[in-house]
NUSEBA-935283 format. One line per field, with one value per residue (C-alpha): residue number from 0; x negated, y negated, z. Coordinates in steps of 0.2 Angstrom, whole numbers, plus 2048, in hexadecimal, padded with zeros to 3 digits. Each point is the difference from the previous one (the first is absolute). Example, Ala and Ser with C-alpha at 12.3 -4.5 7.8 and 13.67 -1.06 7.14 Angstrom:
nr: [0;1]
X: [7C2;7FA]
Y: [816;7EF]
Z: [827;7FD]
This chain:
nr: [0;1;2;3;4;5;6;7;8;9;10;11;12;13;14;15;16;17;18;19;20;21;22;23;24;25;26;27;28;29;30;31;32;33;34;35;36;37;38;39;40;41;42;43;44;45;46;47;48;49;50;51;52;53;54;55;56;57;58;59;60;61;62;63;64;65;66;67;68;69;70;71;72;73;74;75;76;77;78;79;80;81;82;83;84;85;86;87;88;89;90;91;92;93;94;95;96;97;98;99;100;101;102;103;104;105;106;107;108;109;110;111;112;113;114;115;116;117;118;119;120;121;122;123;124;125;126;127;128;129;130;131;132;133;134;135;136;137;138;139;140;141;142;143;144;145;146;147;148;149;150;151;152;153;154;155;156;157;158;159;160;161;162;163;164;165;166;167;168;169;170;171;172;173;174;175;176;177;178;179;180;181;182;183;184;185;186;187;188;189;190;191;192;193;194;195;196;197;198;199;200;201;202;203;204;205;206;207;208;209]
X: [800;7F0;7F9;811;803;7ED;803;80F;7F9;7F2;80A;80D;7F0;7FA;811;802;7EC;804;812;7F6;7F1;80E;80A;7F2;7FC;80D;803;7F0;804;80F;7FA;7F5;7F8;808;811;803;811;809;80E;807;7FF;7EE;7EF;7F3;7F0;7FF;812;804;810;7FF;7F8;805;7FB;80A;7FE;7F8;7F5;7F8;7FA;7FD;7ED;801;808;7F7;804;80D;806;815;806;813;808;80F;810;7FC;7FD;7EF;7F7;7ED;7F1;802;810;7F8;80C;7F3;7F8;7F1;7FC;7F0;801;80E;80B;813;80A;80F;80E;810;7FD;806;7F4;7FC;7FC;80B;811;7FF;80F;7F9;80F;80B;7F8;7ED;800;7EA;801;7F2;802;7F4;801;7FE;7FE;7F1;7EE;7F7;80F;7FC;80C;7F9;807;80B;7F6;7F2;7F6;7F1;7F7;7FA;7F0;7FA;808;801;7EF;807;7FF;80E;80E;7FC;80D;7FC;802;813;80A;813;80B;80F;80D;7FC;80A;7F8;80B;7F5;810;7F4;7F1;80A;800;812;80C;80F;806;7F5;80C;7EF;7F0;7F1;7F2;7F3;7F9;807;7F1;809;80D;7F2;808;7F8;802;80C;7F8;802;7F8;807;807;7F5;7F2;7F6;7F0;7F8;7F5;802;7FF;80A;812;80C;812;80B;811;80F;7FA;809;7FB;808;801;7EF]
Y: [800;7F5;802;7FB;7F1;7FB;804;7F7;7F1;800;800;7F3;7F5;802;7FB;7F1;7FB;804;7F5;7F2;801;801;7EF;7F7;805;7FA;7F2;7F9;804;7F5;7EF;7F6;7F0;7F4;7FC;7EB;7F7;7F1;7F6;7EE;801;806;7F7;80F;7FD;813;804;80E;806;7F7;7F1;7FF;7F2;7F0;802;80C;7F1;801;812;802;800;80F;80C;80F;80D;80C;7F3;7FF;7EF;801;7F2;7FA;7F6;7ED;7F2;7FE;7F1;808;7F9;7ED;7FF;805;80C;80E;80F;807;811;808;810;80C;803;806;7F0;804;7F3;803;804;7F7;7F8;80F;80A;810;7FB;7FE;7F6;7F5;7FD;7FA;7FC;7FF;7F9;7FB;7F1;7F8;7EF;7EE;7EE;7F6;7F0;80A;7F7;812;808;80A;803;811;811;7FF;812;805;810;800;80F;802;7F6;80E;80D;805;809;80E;813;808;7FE;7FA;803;7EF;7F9;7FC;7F3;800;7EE;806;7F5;7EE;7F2;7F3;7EF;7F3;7F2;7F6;802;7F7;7EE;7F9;7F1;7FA;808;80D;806;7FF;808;7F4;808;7F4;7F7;7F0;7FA;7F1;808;811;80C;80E;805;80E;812;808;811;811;803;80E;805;80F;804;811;80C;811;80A;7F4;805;7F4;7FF;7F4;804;7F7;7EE;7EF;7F3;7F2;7ED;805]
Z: [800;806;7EF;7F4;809;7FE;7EE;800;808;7F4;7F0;806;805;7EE;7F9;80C;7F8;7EE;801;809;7F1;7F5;806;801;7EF;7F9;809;7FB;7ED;803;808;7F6;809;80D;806;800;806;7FE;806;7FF;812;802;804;802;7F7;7FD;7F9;80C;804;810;7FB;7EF;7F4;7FA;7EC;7F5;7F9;813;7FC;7EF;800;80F;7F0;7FA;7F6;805;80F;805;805;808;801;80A;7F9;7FF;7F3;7FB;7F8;800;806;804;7F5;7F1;7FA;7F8;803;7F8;805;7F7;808;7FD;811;805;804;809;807;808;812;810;80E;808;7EE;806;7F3;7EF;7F7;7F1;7F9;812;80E;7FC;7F0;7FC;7F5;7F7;7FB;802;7FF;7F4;807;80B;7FC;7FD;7F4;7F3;7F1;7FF;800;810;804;7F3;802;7F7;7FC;7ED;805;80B;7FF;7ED;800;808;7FC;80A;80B;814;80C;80A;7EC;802;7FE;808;802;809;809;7FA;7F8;7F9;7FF;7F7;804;80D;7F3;7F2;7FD;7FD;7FA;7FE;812;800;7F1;7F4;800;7FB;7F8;802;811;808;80A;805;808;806;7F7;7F6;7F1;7FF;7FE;7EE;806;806;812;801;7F4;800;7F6;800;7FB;7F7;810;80B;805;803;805;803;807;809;7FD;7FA;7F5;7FF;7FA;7F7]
């Protein structure tokens, strides 16, 4: 009896090692580089779910490869009201959440809207989010898992970025300095630009007055 319930602890012990080897495994092969969060709300320099950070602008030049930025319902205007992002790396943007990051509702509650002003001093009438990644990452020779790009959740609202007249019934295309207002953008609400063996979705997202 002594000896089969040695046995059997033995076997069980190698089975508990092999399914811990195994999770790890494959948890490893799912999580490529770092976790970053952001809410209207937030202050945090380092964009963690306790300290998130105020705007995506604030973190932008943190991103690497393969990186996850959640962010929680709110309007946001990007760095110092300049209504753009340039991202150079590819990452997962993913809006929709509440305060806390533990509900997802992007179309109700905790809807993640990119906008800008266009009175602000340091607005640009670029993309409202451009990805940019032909530059460096067209030399490629195969497929990387951190390699994927994924904008989920986001509406981007360029009403605040455009100039306008006549009641704010017309958009003006060109600057009004006397009166600091920008010229409206003519560019894409989002823009992506990618190399062969990038993957890139975009899923669940609003453009609008673009």
């Amino acid at each position: 009896t002594k000896i089969n319930c040695l046995e059997e602890t033995m076997i069980l012990k190698k089975l508990f090692f092999t399914l811990l080897s195994l999770s790890i495994f494959i948890g490893s092969g799912l999580i490529y580089g770092a976790e970053y969060y952001v809410s209207a709300k937030g202050k945090g320099k380092e964009a963690s779910k306790d300290k998130p950070a105020k705007d995506l602008g604030n973190i932008i030049s943190k991103l690497k490869a393969g990186d996850t930025v959640y962010i929680a319902g709110g309007i946001y205007t990007g760095k110092g009201d300049n209504g753009h992002y340039k991202i150079e790396v590819p990452v997962k943007i993913i809006g929709g959440y509440d305060e806390s990051f533990a509900t997802r509702d992007p179309w109700g509650k905790y809807q993640t809207v990119f906008s800008g002003d266009n009175k602000a001093s340091g607005f640009e009438g670029k993309a409202r989010l451009l990805i940019e990644l032909h530059l460096k990452y067209n030399n490629m020779t195969k497929k990387s898992p951190e390699n994927q790009v994924l904008i989920d959740g986001i509406i981007v609202d360029n009403g605040d970025r455009n100039q306008y007249s006549n009641g704010d019934k017309k958009i003006e295309r060109y600057a009004n300095p006397a009166d600091k207002k920008n010229a409206s953008p003519q560019t894409p609400g989002i823009q992506v630009t990618s190399g062969k063996f990038v993957d890139v979705t975009v899923q669940n997202c609003v453009v609008i007055n673009t």
